[in-house]
Structures are given as C-alpha cells and as structure tokens.
Predicted model as a PDB file, atoms N, CA, C, CB and O in Angstrom, pLDDT in the B-factor column:
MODEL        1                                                                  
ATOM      1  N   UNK A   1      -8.051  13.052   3.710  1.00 81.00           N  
ATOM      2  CA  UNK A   1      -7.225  13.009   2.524  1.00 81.00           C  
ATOM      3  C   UNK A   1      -5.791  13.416   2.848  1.00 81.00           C  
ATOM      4  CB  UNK A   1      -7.804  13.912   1.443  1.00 81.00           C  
ATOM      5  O   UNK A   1      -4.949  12.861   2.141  1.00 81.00           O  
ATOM      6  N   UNK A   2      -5.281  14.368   3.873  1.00 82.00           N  
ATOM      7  CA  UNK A   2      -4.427  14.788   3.776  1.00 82.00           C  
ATOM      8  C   UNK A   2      -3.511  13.834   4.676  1.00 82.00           C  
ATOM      9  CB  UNK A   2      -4.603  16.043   3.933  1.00 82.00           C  
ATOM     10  O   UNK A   2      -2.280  13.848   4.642  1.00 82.00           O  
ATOM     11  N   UNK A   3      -4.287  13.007   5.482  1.00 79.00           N  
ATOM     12  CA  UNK A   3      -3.802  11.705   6.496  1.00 79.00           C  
ATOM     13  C   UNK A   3      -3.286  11.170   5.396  1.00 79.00           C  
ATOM     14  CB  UNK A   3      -4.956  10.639   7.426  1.00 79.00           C  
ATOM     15  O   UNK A   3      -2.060  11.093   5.319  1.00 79.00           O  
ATOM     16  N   UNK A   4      -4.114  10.689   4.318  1.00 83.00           N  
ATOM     17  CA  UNK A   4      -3.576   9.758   3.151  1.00 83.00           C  
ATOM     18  C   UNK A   4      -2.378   9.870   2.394  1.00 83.00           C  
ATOM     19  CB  UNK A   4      -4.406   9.747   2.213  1.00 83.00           C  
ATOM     20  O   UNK A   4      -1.450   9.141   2.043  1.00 83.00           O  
ATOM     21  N   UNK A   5      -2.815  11.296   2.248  1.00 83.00           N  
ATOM     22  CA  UNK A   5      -1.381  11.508   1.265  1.00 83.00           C  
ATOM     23  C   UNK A   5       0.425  11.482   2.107  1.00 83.00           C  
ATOM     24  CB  UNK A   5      -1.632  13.380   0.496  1.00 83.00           C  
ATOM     25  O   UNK A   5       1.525  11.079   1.729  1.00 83.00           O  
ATOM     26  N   UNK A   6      -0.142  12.208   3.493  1.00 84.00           N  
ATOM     27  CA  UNK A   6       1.265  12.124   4.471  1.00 84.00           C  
ATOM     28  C   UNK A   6       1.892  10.835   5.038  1.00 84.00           C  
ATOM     29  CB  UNK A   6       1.017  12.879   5.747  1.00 84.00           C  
ATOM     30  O   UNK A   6       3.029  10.696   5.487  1.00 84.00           O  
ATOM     31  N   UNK A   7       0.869   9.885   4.915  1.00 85.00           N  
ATOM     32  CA  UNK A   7       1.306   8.207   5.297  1.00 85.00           C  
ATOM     33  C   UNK A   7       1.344   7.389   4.605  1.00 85.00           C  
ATOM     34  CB  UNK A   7       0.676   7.512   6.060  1.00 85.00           C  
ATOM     35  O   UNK A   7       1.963   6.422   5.049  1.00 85.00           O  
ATOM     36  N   UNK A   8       0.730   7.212   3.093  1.00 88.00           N  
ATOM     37  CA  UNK A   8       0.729   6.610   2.013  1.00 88.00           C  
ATOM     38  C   UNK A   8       1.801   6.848   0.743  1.00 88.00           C  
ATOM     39  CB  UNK A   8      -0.447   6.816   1.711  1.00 88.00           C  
ATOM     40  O   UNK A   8       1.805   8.071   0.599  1.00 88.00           O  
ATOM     41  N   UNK A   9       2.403   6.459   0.088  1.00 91.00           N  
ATOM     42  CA  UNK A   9       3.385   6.231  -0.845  1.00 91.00           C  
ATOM     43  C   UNK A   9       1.847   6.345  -1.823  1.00 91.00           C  
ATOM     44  CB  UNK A   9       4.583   4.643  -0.708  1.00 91.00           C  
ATOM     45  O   UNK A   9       0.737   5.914  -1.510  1.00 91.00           O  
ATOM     46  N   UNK A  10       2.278   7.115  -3.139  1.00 92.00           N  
ATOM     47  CA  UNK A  10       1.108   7.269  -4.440  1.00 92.00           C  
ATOM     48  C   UNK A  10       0.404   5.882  -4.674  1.00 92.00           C  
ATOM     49  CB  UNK A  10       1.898   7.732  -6.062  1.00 92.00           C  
ATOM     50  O   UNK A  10      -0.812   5.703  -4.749  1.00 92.00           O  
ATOM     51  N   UNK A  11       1.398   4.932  -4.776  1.00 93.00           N  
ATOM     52  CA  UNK A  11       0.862   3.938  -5.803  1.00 93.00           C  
ATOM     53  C   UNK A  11      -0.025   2.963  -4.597  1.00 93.00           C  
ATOM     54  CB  UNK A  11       2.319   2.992  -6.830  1.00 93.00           C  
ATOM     55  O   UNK A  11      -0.855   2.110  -4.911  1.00 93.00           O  
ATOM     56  N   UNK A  12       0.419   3.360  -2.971  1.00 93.00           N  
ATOM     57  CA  UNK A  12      -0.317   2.351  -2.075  1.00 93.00           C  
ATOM     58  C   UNK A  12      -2.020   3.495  -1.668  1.00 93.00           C  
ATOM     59  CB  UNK A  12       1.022   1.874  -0.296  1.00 93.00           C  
ATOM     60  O   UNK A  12      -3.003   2.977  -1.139  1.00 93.00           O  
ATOM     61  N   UNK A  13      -1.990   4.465  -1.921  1.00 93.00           N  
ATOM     62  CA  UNK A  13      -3.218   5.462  -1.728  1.00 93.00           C  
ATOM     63  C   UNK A  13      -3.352   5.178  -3.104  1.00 93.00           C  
ATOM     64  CB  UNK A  13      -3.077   7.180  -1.156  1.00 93.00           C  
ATOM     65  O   UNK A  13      -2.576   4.223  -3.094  1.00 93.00           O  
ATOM     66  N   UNK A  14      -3.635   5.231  -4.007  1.00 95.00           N  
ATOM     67  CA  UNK A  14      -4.481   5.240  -5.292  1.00 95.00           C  
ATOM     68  C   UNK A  14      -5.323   3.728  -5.527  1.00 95.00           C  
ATOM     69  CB  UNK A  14      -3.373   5.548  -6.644  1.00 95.00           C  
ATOM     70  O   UNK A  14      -6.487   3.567  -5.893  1.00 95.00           O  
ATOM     71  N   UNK A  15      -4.138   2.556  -5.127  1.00 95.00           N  
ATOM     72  CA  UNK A  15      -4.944   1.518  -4.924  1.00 95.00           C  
ATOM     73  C   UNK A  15      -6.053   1.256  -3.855  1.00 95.00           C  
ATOM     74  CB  UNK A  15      -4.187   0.699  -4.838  1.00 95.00           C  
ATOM     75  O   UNK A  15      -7.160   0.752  -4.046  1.00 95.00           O  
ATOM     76  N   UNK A  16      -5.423   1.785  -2.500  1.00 93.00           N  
ATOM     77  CA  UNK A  16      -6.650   2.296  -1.752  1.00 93.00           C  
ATOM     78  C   UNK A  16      -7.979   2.665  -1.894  1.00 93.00           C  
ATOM     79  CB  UNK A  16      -6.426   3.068  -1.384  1.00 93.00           C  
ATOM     80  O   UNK A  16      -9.031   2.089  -1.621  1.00 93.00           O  
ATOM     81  N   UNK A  17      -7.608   4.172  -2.570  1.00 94.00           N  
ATOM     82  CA  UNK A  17      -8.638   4.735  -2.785  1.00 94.00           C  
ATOM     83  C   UNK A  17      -9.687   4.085  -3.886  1.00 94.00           C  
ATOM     84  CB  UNK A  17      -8.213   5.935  -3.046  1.00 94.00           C  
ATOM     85  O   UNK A  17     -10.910   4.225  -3.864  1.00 94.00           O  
ATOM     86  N   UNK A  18      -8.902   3.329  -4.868  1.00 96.00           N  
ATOM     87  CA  UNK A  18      -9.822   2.766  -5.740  1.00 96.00           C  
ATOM     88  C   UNK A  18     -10.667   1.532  -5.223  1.00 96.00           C  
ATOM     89  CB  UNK A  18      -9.092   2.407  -6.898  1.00 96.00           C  
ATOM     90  O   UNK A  18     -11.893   1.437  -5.266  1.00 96.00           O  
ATOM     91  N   UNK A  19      -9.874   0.715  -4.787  1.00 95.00           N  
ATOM     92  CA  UNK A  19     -11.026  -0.291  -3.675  1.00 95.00           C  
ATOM     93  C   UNK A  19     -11.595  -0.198  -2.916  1.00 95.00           C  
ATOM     94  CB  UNK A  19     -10.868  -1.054  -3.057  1.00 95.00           C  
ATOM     95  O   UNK A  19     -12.665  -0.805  -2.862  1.00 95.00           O  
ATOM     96  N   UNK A  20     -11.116   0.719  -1.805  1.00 93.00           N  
ATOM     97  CA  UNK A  20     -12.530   1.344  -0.568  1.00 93.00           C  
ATOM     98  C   UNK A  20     -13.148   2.508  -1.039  1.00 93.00           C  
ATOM     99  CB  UNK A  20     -11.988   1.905   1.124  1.00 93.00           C  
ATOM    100  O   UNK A  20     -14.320   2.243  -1.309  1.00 93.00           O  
ATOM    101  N   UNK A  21     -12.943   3.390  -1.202  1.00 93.00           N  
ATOM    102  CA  UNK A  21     -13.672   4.527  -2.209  1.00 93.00           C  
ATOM    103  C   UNK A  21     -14.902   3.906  -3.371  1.00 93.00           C  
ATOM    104  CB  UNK A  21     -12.286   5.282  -3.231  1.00 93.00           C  
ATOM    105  O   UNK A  21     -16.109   4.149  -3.384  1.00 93.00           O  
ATOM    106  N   UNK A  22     -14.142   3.084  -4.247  1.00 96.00           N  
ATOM    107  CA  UNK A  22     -14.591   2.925  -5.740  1.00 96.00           C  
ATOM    108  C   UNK A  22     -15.505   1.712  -6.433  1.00 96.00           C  
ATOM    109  CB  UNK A  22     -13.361   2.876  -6.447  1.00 96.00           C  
ATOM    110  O   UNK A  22     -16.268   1.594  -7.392  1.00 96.00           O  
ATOM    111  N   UNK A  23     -14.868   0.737  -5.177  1.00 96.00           N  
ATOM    112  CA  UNK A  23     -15.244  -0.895  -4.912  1.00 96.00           C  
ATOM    113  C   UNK A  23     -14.364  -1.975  -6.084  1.00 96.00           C  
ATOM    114  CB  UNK A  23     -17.214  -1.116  -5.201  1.00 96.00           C  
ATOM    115  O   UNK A  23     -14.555  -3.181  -6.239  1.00 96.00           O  
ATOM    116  N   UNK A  24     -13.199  -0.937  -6.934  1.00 96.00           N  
ATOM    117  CA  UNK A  24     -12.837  -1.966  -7.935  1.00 96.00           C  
ATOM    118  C   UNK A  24     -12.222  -2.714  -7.281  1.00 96.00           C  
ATOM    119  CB  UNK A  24     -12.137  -1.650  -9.068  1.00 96.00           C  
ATOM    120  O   UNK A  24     -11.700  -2.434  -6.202  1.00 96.00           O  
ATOM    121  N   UNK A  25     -12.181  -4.153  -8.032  1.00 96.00           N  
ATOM    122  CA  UNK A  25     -11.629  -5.220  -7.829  1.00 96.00           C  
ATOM    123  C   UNK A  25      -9.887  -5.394  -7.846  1.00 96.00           C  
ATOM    124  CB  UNK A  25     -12.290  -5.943  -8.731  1.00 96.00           C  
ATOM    125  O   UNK A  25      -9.234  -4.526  -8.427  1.00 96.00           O  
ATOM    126  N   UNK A  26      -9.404  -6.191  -7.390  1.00 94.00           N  
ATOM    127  CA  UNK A  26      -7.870  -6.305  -7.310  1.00 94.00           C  
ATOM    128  C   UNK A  26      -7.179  -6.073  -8.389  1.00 94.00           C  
ATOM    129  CB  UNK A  26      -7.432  -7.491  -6.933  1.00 94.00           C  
ATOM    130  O   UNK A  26      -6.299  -5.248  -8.632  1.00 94.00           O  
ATOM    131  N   UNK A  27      -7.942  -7.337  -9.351  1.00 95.00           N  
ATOM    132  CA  UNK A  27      -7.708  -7.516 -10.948  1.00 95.00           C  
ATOM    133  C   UNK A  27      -7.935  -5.748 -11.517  1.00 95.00           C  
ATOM    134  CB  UNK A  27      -9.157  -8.861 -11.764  1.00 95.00           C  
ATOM    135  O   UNK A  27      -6.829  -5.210 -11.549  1.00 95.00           O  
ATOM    136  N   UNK A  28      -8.572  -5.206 -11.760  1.00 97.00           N  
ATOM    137  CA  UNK A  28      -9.166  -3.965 -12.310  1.00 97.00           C  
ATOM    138  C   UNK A  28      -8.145  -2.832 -11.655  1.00 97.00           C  
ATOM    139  CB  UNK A  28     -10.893  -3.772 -11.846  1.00 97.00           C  
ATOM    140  O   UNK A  28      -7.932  -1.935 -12.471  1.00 97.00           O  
ATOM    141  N   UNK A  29      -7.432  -2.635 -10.342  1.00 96.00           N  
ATOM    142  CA  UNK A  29      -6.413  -1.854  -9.992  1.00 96.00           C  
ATOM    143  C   UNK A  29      -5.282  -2.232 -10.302  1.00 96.00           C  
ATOM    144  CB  UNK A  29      -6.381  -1.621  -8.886  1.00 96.00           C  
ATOM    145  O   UNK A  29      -4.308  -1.507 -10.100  1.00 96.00           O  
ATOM    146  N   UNK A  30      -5.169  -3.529 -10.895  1.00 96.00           N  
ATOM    147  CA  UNK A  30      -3.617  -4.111 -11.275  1.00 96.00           C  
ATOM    148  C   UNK A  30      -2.987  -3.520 -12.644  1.00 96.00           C  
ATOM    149  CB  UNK A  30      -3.671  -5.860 -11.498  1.00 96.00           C  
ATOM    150  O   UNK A  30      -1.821  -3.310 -12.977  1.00 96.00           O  
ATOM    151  N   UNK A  31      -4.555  -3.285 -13.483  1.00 96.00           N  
ATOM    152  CA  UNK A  31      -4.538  -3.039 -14.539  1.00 96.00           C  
ATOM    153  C   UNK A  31      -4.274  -1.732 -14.920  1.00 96.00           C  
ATOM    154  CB  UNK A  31      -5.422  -3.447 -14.908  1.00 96.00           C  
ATOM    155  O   UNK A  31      -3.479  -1.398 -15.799  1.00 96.00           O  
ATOM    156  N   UNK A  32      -5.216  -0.727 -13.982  1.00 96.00           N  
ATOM    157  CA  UNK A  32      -5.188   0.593 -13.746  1.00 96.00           C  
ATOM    158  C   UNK A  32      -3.726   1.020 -13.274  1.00 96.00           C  
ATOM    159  CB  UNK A  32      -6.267   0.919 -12.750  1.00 96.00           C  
ATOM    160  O   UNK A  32      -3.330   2.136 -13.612  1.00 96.00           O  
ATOM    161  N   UNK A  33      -3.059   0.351 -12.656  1.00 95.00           N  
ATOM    162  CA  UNK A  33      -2.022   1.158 -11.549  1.00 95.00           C  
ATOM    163  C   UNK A  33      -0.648   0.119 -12.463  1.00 95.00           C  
ATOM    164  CB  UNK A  33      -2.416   0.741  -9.152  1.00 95.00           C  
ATOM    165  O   UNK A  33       0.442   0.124 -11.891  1.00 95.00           O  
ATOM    166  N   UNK A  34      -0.739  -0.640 -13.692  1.00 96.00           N  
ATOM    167  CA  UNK A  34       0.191  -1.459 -14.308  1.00 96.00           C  
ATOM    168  C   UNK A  34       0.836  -2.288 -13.213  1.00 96.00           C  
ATOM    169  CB  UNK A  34       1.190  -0.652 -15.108  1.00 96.00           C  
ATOM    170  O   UNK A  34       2.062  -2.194 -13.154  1.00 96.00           O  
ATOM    171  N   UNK A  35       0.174  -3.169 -12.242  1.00 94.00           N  
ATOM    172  CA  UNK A  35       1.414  -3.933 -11.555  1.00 94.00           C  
ATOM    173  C   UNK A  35       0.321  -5.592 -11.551  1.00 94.00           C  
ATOM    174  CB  UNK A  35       2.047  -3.029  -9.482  1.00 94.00           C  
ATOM    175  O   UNK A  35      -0.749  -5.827 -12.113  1.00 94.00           O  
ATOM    176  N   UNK A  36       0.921  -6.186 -10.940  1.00 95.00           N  
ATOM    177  CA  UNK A  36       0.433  -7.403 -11.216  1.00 95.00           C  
ATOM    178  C   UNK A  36      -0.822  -7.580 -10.302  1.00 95.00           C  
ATOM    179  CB  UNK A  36       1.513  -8.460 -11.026  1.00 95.00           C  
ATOM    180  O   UNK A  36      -0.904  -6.525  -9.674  1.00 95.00           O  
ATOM    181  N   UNK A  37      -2.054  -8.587  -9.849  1.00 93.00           N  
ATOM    182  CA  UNK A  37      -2.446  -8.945  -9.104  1.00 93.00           C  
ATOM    183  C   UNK A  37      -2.389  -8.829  -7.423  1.00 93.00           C  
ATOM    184  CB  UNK A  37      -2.299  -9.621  -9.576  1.00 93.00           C  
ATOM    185  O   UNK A  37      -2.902  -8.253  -6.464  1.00 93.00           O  
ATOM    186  N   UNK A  38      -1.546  -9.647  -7.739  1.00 95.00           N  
ATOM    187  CA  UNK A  38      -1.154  -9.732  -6.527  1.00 95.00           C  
ATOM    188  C   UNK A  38      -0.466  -8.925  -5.494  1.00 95.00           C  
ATOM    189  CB  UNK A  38      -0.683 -10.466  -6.616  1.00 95.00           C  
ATOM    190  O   UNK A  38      -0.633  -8.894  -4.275  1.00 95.00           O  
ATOM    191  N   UNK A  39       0.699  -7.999  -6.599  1.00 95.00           N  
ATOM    192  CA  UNK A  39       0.910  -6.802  -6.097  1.00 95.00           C  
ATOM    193  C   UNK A  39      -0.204  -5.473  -5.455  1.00 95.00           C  
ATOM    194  CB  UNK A  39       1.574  -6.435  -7.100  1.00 95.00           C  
ATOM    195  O   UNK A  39      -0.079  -4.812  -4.424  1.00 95.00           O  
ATOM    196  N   UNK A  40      -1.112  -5.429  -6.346  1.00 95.00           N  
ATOM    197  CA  UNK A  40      -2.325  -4.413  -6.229  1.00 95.00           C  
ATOM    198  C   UNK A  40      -2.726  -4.816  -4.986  1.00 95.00           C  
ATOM    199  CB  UNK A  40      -3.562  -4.471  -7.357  1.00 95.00           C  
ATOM    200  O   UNK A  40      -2.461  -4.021  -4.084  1.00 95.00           O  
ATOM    201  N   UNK A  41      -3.506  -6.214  -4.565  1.00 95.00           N  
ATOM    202  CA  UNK A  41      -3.809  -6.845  -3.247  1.00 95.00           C  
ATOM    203  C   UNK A  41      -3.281  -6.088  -2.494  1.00 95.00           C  
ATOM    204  CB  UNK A  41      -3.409  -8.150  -2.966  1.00 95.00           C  
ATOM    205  O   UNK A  41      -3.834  -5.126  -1.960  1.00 95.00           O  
ATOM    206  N   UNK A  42      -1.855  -6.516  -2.323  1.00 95.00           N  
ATOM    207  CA  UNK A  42      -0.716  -6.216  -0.923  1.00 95.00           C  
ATOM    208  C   UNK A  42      -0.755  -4.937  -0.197  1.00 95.00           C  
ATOM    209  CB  UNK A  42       0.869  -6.225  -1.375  1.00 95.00           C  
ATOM    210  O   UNK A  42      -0.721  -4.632   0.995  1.00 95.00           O  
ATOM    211  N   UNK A  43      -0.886  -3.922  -1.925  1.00 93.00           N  
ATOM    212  CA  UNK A  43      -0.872  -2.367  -1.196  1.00 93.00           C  
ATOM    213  C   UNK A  43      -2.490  -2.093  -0.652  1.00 93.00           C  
ATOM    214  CB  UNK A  43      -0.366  -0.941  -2.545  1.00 93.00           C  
ATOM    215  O   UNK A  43      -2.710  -1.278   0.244  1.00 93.00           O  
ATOM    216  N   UNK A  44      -3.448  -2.784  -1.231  1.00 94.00           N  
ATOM    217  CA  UNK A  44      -3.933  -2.450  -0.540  1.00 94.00           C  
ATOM    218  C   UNK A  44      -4.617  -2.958   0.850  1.00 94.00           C  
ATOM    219  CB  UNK A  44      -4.313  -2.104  -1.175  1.00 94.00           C  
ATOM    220  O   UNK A  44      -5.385  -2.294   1.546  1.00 94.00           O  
ATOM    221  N   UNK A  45      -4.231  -4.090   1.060  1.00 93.00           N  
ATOM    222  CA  UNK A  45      -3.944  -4.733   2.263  1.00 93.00           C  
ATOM    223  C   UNK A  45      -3.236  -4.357   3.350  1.00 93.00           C  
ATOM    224  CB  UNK A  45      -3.492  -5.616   2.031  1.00 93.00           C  
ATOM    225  O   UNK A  45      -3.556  -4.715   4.483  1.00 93.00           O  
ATOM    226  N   UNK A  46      -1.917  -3.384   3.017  1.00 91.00           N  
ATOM    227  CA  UNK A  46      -1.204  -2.929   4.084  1.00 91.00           C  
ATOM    228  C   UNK A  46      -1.544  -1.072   4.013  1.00 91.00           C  
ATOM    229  CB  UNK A  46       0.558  -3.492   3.866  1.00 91.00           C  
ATOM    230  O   UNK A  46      -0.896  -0.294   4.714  1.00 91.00           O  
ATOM    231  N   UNK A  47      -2.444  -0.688   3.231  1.00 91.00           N  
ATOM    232  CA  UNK A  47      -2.530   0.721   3.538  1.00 91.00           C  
ATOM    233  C   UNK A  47      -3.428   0.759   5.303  1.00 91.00           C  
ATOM    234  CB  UNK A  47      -3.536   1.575   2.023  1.00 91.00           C  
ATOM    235  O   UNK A  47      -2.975   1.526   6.152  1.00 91.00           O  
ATOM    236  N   UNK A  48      -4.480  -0.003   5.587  1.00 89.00           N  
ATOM    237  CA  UNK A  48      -5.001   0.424   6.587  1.00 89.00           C  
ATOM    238  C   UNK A  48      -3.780   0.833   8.243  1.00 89.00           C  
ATOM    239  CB  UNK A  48      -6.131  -0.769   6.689  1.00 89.00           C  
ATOM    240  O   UNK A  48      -3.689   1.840   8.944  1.00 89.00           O  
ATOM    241  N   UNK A  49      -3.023  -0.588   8.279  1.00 87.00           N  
ATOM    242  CA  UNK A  49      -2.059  -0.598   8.980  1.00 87.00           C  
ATOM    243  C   UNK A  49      -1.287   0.877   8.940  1.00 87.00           C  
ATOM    244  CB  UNK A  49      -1.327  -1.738   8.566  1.00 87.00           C  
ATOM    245  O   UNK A  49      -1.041   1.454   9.999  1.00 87.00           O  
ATOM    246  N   UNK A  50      -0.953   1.396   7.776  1.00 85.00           N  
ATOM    247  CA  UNK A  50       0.240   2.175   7.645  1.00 85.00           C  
ATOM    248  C   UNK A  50      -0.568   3.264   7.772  1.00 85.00           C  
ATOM    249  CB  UNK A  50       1.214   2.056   6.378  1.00 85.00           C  
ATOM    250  O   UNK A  50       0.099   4.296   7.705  1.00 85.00           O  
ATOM    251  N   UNK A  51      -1.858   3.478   7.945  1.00 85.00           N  
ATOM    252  CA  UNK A  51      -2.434   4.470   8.232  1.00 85.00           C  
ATOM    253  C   UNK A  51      -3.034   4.869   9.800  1.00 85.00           C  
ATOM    254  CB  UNK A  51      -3.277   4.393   7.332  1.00 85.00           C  
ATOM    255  O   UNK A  51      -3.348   5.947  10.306  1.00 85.00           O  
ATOM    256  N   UNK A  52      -3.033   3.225  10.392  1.00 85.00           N  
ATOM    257  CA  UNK A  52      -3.107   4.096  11.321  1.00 85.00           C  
ATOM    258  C   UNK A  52      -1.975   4.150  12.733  1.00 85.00           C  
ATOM    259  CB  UNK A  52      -4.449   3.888  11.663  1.00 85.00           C  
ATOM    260  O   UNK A  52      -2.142   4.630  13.854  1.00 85.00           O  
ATOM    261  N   UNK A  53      -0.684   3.375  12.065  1.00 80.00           N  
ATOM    262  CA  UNK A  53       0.478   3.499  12.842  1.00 80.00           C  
ATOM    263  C   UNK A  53       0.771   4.823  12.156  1.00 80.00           C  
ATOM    264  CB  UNK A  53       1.628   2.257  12.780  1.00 80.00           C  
ATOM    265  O   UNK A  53       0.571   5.566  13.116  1.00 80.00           O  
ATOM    266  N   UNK A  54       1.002   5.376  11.470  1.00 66.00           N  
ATOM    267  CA  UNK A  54       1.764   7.055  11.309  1.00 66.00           C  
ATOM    268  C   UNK A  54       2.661   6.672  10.094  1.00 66.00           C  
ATOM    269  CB  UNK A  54       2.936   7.760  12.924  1.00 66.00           C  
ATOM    270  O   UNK A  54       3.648   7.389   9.926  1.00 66.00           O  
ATOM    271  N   UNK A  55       2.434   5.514   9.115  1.00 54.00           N  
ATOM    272  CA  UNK A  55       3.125   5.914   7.835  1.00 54.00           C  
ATOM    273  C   UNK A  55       4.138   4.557   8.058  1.00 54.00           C  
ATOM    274  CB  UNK A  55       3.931   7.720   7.771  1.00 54.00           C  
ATOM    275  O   UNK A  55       4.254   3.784   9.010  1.00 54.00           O  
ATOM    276  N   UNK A  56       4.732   4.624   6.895  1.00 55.00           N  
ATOM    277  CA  UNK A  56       5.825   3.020   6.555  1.00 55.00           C  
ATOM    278  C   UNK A  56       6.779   3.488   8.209  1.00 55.00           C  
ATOM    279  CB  UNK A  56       7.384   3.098   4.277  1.00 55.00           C  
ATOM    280  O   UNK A  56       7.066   4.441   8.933  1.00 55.00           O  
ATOM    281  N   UNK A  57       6.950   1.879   8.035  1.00 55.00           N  
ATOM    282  CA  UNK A  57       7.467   1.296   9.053  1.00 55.00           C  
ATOM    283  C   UNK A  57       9.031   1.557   8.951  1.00 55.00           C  
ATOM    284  CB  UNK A  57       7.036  -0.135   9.076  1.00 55.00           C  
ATOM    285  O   UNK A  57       9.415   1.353   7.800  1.00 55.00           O  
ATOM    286  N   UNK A  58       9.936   1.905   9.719  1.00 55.00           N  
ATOM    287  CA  UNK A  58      11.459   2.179   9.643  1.00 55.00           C  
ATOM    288  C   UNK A  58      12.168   0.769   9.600  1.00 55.00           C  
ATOM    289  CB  UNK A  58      12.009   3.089  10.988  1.00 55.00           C  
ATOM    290  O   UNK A  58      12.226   0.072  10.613  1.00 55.00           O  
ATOM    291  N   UNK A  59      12.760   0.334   8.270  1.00 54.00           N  
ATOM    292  CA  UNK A  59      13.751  -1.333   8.083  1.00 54.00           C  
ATOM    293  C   UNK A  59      14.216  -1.273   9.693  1.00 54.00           C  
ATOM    294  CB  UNK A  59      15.619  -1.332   6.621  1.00 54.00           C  
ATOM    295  O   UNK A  59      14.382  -0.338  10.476  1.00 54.00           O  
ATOM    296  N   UNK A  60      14.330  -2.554   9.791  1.00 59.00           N  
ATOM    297  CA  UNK A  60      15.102  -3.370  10.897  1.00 59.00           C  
ATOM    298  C   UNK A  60      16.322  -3.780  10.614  1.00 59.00           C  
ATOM    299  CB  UNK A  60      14.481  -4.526  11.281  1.00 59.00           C  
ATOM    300  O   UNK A  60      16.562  -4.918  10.210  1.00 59.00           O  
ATOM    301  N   UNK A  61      17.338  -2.737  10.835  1.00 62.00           N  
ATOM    302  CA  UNK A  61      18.470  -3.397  10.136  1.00 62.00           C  
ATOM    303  C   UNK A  61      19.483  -4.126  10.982  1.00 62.00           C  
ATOM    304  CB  UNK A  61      19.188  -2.407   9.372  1.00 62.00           C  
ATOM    305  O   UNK A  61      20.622  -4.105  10.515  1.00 62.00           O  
ATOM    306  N   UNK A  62      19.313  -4.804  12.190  1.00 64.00           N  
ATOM    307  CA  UNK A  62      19.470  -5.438  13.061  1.00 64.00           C  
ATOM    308  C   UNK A  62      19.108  -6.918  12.197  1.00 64.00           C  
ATOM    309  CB  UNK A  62      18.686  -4.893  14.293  1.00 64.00           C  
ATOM    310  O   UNK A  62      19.962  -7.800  12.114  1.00 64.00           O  
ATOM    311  N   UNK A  63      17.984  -7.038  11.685  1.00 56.00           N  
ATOM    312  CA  UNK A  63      17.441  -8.326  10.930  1.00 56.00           C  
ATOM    313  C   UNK A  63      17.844  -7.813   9.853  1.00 56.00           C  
ATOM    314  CB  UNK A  63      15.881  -8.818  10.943  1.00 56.00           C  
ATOM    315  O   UNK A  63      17.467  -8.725   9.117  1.00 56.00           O  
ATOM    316  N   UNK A  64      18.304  -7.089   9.172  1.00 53.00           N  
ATOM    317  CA  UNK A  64      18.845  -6.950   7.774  1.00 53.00           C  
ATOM    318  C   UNK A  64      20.268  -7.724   7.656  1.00 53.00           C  
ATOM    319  CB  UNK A  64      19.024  -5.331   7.402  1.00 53.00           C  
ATOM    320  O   UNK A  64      20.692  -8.511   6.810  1.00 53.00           O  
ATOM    321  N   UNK A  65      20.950  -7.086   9.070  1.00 56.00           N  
ATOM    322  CA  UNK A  65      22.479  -8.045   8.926  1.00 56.00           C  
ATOM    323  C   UNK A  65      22.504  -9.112   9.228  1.00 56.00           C  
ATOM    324  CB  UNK A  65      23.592  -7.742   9.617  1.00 56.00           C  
ATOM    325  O   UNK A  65      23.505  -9.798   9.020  1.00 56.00           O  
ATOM    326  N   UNK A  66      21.605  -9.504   9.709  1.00 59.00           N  
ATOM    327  CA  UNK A  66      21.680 -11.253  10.199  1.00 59.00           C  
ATOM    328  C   UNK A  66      21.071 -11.858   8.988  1.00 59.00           C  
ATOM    329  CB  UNK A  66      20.646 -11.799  11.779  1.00 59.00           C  
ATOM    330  O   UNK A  66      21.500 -13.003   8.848  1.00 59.00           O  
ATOM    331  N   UNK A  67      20.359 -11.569   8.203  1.00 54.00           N  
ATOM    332  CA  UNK A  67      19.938 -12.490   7.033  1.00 54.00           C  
ATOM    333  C   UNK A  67      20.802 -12.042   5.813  1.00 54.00           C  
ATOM    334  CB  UNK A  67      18.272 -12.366   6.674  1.00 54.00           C  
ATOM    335  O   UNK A  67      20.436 -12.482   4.724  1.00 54.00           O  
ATOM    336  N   UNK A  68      22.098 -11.080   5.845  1.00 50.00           N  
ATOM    337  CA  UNK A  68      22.929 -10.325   4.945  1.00 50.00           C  
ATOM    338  C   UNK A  68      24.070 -11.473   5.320  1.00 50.00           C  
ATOM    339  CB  UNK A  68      23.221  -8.495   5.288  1.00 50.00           C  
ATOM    340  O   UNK A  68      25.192 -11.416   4.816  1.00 50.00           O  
TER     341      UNK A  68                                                      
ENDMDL                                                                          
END                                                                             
C-alpha cells in the first residue's frame, strides 16, 4: 500500500485498486471516480507500469519543443 500511494497520483490508485482489488468494471470506476470511460481504462492501464518503474515518468521536454 505504501508502494501505491508513493508512485500513484489518487485518482490513478483508486481506479487501480477498484479493478484489481474489487474486479469493478471500467464503466462502474468511470462512474465512481466521475471521469469518462475511457479515461478510467487508461489509469488503470498505466498504474502497473508506473509502479514498477518508481512513479510518473519525468516530460521530455526535448520532444516538448520540437512539437511546440
């Protein structure tokens, strides 16, 4: 838990926890956590990654100015 909370942002651990923990569905955390579908998916699609590299990834702002 305490891995979770130090590498996870609230709203990407709660969706987490509610689909691997809980088994709810995408639809049913979209609703719970107010964001859309598809949004709910994403976070919890990218929590495993961000958990076990050490937490969000630092912007590339090398590719920030070239597409700026």
């Amino acid at each position: 838990m305490q891995l979770m909370a130090a590498r996870l942002p609230p709203s990407e651990r709660a969706a987490y926890v509610l689909r691997e923990a809980f088994g709810y569905p995408h639809r049913q955390i979209s609703e719970i956590l107010q964001l859309s579908a598809a949004n709910a998916r994403q976070l919890v699609c990218r929590s495993p990654a961000r958990l076990e590299s050490g937490g969000r990834q630092a912007p590339n702002l090398a590719a920030h100015d070239i597409v700026a």
